[in-house]
N, C-alpha and C positions, 0 to 999 in steps of 0.2 A: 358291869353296868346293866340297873334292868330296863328291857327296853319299852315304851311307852305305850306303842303302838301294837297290838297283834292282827295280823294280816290271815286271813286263810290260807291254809298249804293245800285244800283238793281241787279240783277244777270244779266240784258243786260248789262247794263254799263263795270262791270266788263268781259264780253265778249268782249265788244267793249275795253274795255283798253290794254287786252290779244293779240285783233288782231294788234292793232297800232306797239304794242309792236313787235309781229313777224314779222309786216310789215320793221320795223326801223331793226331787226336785216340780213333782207333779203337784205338790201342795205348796209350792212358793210363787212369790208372787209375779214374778215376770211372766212363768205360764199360765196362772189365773188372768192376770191381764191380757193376754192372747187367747181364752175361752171365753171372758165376760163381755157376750157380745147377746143382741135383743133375738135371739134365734130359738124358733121353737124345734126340739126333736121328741118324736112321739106325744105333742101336748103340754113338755116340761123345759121351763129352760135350759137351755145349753149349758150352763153355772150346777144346774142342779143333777144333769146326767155326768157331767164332769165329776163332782161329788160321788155321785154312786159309784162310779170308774176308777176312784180313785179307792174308796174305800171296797170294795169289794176285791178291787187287786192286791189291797193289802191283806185280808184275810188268804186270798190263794197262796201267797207268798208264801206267807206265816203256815199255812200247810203243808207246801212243798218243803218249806225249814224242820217242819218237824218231824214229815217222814223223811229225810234224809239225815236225822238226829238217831230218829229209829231203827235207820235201816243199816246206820255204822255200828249201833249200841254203847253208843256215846250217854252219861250221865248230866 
């Protein structure tokens, strides 16, 4: 039977499945509702450094995913 789900077998992988995971709950809306608040930091709303936070952590991620793609020599 095939099975549906594949899961990571290395301790990175499952680090990198951990961060995707917090990355996807940092853009839903019960934590957006918990940052959309009238607070300025550095001049910008708290909604909009939130946004940067979130998308800038996604590119690290997506870095640290691919030198440890590269560093198995994985295709």
């Amino acid at each position: 039977m095939r099975r549906l789900l594949v899961l990571p077998t290395t301790r990175a992988g499952w680090g990198l499945l951990i961060a995707f995971v917090a990355l996807i709950v940092m853009g839903t809306w019960p934590v957006i509702g918990w940052v959309n608040r009238a607070t300025l930091v550095l001049g910008l709303p708290l909604m909009v450094v939130w946004s940067y936070l979130v998308i800038f952590a996604c590119v690290a991620v997506m870095v640290v995913g691919n030198h440890i793609v590269e560093r198995d020599n994985h295709e």
